[in-house]
C-alpha positions as CSV (number, residue, x, y, z in Angstrom):
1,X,-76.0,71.1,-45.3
2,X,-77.9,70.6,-42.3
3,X,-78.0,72.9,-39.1
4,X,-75.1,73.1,-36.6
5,X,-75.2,71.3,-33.5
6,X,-72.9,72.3,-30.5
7,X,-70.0,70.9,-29.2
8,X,-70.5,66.7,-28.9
9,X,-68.2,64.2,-29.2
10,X,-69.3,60.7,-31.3
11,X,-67.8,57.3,-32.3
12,X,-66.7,55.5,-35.2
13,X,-66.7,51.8,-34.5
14,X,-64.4,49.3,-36.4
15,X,-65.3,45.4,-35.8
16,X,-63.5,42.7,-36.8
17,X,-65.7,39.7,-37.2
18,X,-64.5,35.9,-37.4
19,X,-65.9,32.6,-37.7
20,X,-65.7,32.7,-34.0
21,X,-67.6,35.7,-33.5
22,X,-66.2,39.0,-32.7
23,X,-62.6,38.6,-32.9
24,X,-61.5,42.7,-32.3
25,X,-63.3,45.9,-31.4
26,X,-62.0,49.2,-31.8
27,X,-63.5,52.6,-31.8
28,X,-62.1,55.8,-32.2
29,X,-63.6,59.6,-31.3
30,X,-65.1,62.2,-33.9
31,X,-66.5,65.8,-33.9
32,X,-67.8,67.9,-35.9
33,X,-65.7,70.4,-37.7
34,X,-66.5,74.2,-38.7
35,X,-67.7,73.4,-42.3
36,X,-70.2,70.5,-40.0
37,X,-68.2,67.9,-41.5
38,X,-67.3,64.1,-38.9
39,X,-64.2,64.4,-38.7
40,X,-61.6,61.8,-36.5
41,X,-60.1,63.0,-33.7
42,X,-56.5,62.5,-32.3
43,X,-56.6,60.7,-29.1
44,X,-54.4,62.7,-27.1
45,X,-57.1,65.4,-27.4
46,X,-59.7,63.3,-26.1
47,X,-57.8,62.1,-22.8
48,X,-60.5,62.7,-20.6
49,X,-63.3,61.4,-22.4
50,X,-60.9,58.2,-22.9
51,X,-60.4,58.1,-19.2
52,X,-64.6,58.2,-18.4
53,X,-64.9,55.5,-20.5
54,X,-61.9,53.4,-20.1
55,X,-62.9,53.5,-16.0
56,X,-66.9,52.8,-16.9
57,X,-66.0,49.6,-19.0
58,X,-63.4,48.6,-16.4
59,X,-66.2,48.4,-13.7
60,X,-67.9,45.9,-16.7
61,X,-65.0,43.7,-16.9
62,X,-63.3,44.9,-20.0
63,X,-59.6,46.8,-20.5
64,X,-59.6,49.8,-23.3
65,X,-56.4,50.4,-24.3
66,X,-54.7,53.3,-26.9
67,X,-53.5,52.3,-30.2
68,X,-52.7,55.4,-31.9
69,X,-56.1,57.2,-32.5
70,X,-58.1,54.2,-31.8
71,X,-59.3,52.5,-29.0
72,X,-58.9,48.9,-28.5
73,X,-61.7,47.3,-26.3
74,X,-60.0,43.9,-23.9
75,X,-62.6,42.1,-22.9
């Protein structure tokens, strides 16, 4: 019910934690839909988002990889 904001493109984080520590990270895109709903997003349609990121955390020392409509974050 609250106002419309323009075109962005968000997160939804899954983490799975161990008695290590953080034994998996994965996130996967969202956007807002025409009723202003988060909704997921496929992948595919997000290639060149996936690519500015995948590059920035390479230069960090960590690999993203596709797994369906999620990310998988290497580190």
């Amino acid at each position: 019910m609250g106002p419309a904001h323009g075109d962005w493109i968000g997160m939804m984080a899954r983490v799975e934690i161990g008695l290590a520590g953080v034994a998996a990270a994965d996130f996967r895109f969202v956007r807002h839909n025409a009723a202003n709903e988060t909704v997921p997003c496929a992948l595919a349609a997000e290639g060149a988002t996936f690519d500015r990121i995948a590059a920035s955390s390479a230069r960090l020392g960590a690999t993203l990889t596709a797994e369906g409509d999620w990310a998988r974050l290497k580190l």
